[in-house]
Each structure stands twice: as structure tokens, then as C-alpha cells.
N, C-alpha and C positions, 0 to 999 in steps of 0.2 A: 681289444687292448690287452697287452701284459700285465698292467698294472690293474689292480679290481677298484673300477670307478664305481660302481653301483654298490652304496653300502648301504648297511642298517643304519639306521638314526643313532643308535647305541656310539656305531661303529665312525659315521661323523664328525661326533661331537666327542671322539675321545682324544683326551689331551696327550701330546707327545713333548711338549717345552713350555716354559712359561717366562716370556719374555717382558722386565722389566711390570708384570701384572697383567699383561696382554697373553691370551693361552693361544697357542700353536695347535691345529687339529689336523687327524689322521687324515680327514678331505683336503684339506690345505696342501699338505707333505704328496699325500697321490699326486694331484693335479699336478706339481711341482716335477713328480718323479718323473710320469709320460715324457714329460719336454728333453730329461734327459738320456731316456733310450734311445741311444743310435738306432737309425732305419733299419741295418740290418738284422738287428732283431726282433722286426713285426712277423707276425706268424710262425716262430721258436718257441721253443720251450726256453726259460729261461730260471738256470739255478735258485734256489732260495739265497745263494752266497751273494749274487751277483744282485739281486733284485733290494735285499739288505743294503750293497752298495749304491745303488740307485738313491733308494730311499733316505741314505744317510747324506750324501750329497745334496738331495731338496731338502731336507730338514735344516741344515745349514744353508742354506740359499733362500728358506722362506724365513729361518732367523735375522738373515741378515736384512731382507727387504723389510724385516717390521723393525730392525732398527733404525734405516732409513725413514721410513716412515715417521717412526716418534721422532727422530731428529726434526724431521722435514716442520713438524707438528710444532714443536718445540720452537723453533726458530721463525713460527711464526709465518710461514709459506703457505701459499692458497692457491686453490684453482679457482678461477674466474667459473661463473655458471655459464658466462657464452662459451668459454672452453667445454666444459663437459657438455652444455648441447649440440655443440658442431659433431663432438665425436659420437653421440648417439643419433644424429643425423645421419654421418657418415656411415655405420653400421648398418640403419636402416636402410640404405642403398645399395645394401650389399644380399634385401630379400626381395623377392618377388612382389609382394604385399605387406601391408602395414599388418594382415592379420598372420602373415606365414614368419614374419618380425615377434609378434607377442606369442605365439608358440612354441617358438625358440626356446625364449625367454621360459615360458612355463618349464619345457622340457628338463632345462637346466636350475628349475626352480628357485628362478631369480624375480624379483619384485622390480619396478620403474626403481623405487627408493634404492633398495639395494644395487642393481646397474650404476646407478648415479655416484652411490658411493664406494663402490669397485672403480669408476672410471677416475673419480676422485684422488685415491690413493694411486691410482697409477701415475697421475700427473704430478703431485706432491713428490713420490719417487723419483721422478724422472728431473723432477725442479733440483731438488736435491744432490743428484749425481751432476746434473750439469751444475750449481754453484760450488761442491767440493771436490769435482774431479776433472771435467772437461773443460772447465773454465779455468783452472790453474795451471793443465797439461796447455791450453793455448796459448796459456800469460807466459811459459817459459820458451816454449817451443820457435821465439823468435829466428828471424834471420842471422843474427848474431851468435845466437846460441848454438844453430846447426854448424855455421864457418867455424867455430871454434872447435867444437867437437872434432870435425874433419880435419883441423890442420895438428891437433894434440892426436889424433890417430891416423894419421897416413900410411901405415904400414897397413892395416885395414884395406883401403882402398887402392890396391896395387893387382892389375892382372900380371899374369906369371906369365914367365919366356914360356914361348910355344913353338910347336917347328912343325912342320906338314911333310907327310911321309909317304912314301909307295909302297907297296907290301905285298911279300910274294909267301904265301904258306904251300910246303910241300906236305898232308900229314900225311904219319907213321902208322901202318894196321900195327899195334903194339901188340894183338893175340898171334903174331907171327915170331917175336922174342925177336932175338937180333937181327932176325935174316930180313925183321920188318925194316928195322932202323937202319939195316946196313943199304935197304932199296931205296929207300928213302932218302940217305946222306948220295946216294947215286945221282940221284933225279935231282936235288938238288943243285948239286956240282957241275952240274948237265945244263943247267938254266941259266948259273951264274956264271958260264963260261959263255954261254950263247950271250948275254947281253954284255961282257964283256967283248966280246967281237964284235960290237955294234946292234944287235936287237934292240928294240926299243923295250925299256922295263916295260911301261902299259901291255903292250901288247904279250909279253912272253906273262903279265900277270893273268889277263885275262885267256893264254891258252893254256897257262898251267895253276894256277893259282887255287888251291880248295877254302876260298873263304868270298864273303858276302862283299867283298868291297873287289874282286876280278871283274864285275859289270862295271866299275869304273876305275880300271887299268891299275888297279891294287892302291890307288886316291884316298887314305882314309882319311884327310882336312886335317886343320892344325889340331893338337891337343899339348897340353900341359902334364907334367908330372903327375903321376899317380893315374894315368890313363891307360897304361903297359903292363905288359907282365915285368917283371923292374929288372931281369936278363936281359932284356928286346929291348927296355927305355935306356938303360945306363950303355948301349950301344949306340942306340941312335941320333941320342944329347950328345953323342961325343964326334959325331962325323961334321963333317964341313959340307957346304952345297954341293949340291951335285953327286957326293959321293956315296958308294954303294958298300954296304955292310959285309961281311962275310958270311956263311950262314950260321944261325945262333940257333941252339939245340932248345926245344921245351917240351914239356910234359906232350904237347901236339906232335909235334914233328918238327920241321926246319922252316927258318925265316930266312929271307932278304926283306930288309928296308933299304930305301933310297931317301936322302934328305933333299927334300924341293926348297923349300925356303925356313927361314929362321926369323923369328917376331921377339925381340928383348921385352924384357918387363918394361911392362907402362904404369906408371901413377896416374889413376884416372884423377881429371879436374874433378871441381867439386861440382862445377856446372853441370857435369854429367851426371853425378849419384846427387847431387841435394834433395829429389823428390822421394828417390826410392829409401835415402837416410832420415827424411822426413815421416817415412812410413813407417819405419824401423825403431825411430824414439818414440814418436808419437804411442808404438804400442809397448813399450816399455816402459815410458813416462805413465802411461794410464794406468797398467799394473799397476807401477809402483806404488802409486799416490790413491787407488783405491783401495789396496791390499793396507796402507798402513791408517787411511782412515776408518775402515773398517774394525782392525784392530783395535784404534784410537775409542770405538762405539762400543765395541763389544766390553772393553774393560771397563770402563765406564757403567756397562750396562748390571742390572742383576739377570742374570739366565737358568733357567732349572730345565736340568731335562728328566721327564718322567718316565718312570716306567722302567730304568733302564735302556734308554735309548741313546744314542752317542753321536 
């Protein structure tokens, strides 16, 4: 692990916050940190800058679950003991034997009493975010609430005109200076005279074309604004069906587009995004209303952090 799980007893039991009279410890704050290293940093070296960031992150993260906690506490919430045996049940299912179960349990120098009152607060926590956060993100999140949303932001829910193109690239060797560009504006000229005479675009795409979309006759499907180099787009948006560009100079070399078809803006139904805008509040709505209950505990709370720590 990056983070040093195996400490002295000193090391422990030394306090980094003291919440409300309940103390925050260095083993608390590790255990915390691990969860928050990204994968990609297992077997790194990993800065003291960055490791300080970790660490400061679980230190507020284990502040705030022990103010859940005293809330949960405080408010009077409990966990059933059939609850906490099902989930030590459950655990013990997950070892081979009842004895390769209780060496675990040593390894990590945990007691039955102590599991039970680890599994305890985990419940009381978990009781707690659902009665002040998921259950109020539910109680708004109605059907009403989403239509309304959607009809006060419709401009939100509009796909953009699209138009579906053919596309012929002639490039430019540009270490040849002009004589590249001037062979190039040649070849060009040469092409879109040929399909002017009747050639079929597909076809003079795919025998002249230097780009990935000539395997399917220069086809590159519809796209909307901001998909072009915005020379090539402000030519294209401006042709009518059927018709074929002139060639347009870039950093590359020379284009022809051809406009196949044209798709106006649509306002999608709500029947169509209500799920995916249900998604979208739902985790906006949970922020919100966790972030200010939070806040709501913390000020409330008394906090010390020791040591110099932040």
C-alpha cells in the first residue's frame, strides 16, 4: 500500500482532530486515505505533496462521518441487532471457514464487540444520510418537479441542425513550399471538374481522397457545429442539397464537401430525456442537499484540529 497501514501503537492512537470531544486518529485518517488513491497510483512512488492531499481529504471525510454519526446518535436512531447479525453473517460467507473468519478478524485486530460496533455505526450512518439526504432528494424529485424543470428550460433540450457531408481531401506535402500547394490546388481542380462532368462524388472520394472516411465514398454522417474546421463548416451550412463546394484551402490541403441531406433543430420531448434529466437532478439535488447539511453539522459542531493539521 502507499499509504503506511502498519503503525506503532504511539502512531495509532495519535490524535489529528477532535470532534465535538470524540478524537479523530492517525489509523482512522490512513484507512480513510487508501479508499482515496486513484488505482493508478498503486506501485508509484507518490510525492509527500500529493500524499498530504490524500490525507487531508480523509481527514475531512472521517470528520464528517463522525458527525453523522453523533447526529445519527443524537436523533436517537438505531440499528436492530438482527441487522448487524445478518451483516456479520454475510461477511462470514464471504471465508472459507469459521476459523479462516476469526483470523481475519485477529489480523486486523478487531474483537466480535468491536465488529459489531464498527458494523453498528456504519448502519446509524447510512440511516442518517438516507433520512437527511435521499429521502428528501426523493420527496422533491417528483414527476412534476422534473416537467417543470424541462418546460422553464427548453432551450436545454434542443438538438442542433445537422447536415451529412461527403468529403474529398486532396493534402498538401507543405515541405515542398508552393510548388506543394500549387500541385495540390492542381489535383484538386482535376477532381472537381471530373465530378462535375458526372463522376460520382463516392467514387472519385474513394480514388482520390487522403482521409479515413474514402472507405466509405468520403460519408462522414451528419454532424452539428463545432465538428469542422469552422472554414470547411461556414461553407458547408451554407450549400443547399445536393450541392458541391468549391475547393476550401486548410492548414491540410484542399476540400470538397457535398451536402447529402440537412436535419433542422429538434426539441427533444420530455418523454424522451425525462430519465436521463432524472439522472442529472437527482445527482445535483444529492449534492446540494448533502453539501449544505453538512455545513448545517459542521457549524454547529465544535472541531479542533491538532497538531497543525487542516
Amino acid at each position: 500500500m502507499l499509504l503506511p497501514i502498519s503503525l506503532t501503537s504511539a502512531e495509532e492512537t495519535q490524535v489529528l482532530a477532535i470532534v465535538n470531544g470524540a478524537p479523530i486518529t492517525l489509523q482512522q485518517v490512513n484507512a480513510a486515505a487508501s479508499r482515496h488513491i486513484p488505482q493508478a497510483y498503486y506501485h508509484r512512488q507518490v510525492s509527500e505533496e500529493r500524499l498530504k492531499e490524500f490525507r487531508d481529504k480523509a481527514l475531512n471525510d472521517v470528520i464528517d462521518e463522525e458527525l453523522k454519526y453523533q447526529e445519527a446518535k443524537k436523533m436517537g436512531i438505531k440499528a436492530a441487532s438482527s441487522e448487524i447479525k445478518t451483516d456479520i453473517d454475510r461477511m462470514r460467507k464471504g471465508y472459507v471457514s469459521k476459523k479462516a473468519f476469526e483470523f481475519a478478524m485477529q489480523k486486523e485486530g478487531l474483537t466480535m464487540e468491536m465488529l459489531e460496533a464498527k458494523i453498528e455505526r456504519t448502519f446509524l450512518v447510512n440511516k442518517i444520510y438516507e433520512k437527511e439526504v435521499a429521502s428528501k432528494v426523493n420527496s422533491i424529485l417528483i414527476e412534476d418537479y422534473l416537467a417543470d424543470y424541462y418546460n422553464k428550460n427548453k432551450l436545454k433540450f434542443q438538438e442542433p441542425e445537422k447536415i451529412r457531408l461527403r468529403h474529398i481531401l486532396i493534402v498538401t506535402d507543405v515541405s515542398r513550399g508552393d510548388e506543394g500547394w500549387l500541385e495540390a490546388k492542381k489535383k484538386v481542380d482535376d477532381v472537381l471538374g471530373q465530378i462535375k462532368n458526372g463522376a460520382g462524388f463516392a467514387d472519385m472520394a474513394w480514388k482520390y481522397s487522403q482521409d479515413d472516411y474514402r472507405i466509405k465514398g468520403g460519408d462522414i454522417g451528419f454532424i452539428h457545429r463545432g465538428r469542422l474546421l469552422p472554414d470547411i463548416e461556414d461553407v458547408a451550412f451554407g450549400l443547399k442539397i445536393g450541392e458541391l463546394s468549391m475547393p476550401i484551402k486548410s492548414e491540410y490541403g484542399y476540400h470538397i464537401v457535398k451536402l447529402e441531406e440537412r436535419q433542422p433543430e429538434i426539441q427533444l420531448e420530455f418523454s424522451k430525456i425525462r430519465d436521463k434529466l432524472k439522472i442529472e437532478l437527482e445527482q445535483k439535488l444529492t449534492t446540494d442537499i448533502k453539501e449544505n447539511w453538512l455545513k448545517g453539522l459542521r457549524e454547529k459542531a465544535k472541531i479542533e484540529i491538532v497538531n497543525g493539521n487542516n
